[in-house]
C-alpha positions as CSV (number, residue, x, y, z in Angstrom):
1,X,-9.7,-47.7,-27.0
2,X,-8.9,-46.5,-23.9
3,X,-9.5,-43.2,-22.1
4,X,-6.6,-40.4,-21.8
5,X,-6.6,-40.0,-18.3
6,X,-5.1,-36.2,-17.5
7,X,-2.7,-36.0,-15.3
8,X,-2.7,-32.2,-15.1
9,X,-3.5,-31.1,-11.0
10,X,-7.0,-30.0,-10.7
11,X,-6.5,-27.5,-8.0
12,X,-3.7,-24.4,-8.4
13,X,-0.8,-23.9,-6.1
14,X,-1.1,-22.9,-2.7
15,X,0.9,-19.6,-3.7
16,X,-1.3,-18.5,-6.8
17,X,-4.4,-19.8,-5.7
18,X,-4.7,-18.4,-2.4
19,X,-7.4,-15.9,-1.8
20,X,-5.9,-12.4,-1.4
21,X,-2.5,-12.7,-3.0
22,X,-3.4,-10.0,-6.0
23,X,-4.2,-8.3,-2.7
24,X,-1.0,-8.6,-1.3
25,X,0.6,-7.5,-4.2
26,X,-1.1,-5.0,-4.8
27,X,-0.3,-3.4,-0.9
28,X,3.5,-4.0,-1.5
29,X,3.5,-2.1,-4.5
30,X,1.4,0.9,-3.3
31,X,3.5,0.8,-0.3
32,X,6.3,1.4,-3.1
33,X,5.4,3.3,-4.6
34,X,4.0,5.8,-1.6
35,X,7.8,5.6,-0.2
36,X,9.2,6.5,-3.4
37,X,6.5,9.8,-4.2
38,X,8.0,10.5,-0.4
39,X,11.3,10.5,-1.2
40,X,10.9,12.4,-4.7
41,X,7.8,14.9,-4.7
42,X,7.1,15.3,-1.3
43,X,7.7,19.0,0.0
44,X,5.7,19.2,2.9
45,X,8.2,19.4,5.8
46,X,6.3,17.7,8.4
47,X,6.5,14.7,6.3
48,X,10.2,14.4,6.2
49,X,12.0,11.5,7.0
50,X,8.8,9.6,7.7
51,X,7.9,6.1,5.6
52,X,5.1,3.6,4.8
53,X,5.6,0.8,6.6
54,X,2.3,-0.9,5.4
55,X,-0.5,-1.3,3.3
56,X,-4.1,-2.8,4.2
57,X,-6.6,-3.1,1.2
58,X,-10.2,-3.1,1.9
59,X,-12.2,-6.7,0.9
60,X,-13.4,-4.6,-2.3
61,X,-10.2,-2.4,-3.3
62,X,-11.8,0.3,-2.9
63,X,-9.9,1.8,0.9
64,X,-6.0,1.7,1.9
65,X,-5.1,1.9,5.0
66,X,-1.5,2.8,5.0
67,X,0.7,2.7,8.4
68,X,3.8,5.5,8.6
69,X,7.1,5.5,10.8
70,X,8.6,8.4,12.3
71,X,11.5,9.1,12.9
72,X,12.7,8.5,16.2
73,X,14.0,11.8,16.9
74,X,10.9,14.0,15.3
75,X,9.9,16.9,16.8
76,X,6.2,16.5,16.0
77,X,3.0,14.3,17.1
78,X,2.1,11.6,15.2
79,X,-1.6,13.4,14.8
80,X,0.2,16.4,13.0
81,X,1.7,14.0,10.6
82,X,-1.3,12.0,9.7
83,X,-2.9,15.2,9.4
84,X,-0.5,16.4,7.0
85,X,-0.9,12.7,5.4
86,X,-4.2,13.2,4.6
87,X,-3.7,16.8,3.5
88,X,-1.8,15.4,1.0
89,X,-4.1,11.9,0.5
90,X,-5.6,13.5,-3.4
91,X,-2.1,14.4,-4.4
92,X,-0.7,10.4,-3.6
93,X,-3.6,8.9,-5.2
94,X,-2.8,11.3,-8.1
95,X,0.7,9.8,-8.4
96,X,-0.2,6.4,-7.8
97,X,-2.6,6.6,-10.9
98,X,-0.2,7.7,-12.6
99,X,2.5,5.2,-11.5
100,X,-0.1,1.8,-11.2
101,X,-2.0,0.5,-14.3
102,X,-5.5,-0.1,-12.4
103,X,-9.3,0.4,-13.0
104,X,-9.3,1.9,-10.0
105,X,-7.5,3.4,-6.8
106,X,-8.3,3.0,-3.7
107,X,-9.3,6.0,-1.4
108,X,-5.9,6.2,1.1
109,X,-6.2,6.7,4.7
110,X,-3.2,7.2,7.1
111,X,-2.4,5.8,10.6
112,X,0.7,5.5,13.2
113,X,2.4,2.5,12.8
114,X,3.4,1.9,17.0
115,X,5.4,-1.2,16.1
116,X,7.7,0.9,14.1
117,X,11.0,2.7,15.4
């Protein structure tokens, strides 16, 4: 008799084999989600009007480094908002535990995003 050959590929797609794609994922959602727990819960005023533009995982998960916009017309430096940012860093990664089904959340950091008007 002869031998089934398989005809099955023996390496994964580009798309869900590709090293860092649960990654990417993972920093559109918490970008989401950080936008949305801005629009919604948010009552500092220096963070009004002001949005994630991006989310950078550490390697390990454990650090994101989220980028914000301001708005064009603000009144305040971009160092008093990622202060207030990372005022409020404990009460985000509250909500985002809340919101995200993970083991773990990563500690969040806040910069300027430049590129952003």
């Amino acid at each position: 008799m002869g031998t089934r050959r398989d005809t099955r590929p023996r390496h994964r797609t580009a798309e869900a084999g590709a090293p860092g794609f649960r990654s990417e994922r993972l920093e559109l959602l918490i970008a989401e989600e950080l936008n949305s727990i801005l629009d919604g819960e948010i009552t500092d005023p220096r963070l009004e009007g002001t949005r994630i533009t991006m989310v950078e995982m550490s390697r390990d998960g454990s650090r994101a480094r989220s980028w914000f916009a301001l708005l064009p017309d603000s009144e305040l430096e971009h160092r008093e908002i990622a202060a207030a940012f990372e005022r409020a860093a404990g009460f985000f990664r509250q909500r985002l535990c809340e919101a995200l089904l993970l083991k773990r959340i990563p500690e969040l950091t806040f910069r300027h995003d430049p590129s952003a008007v």
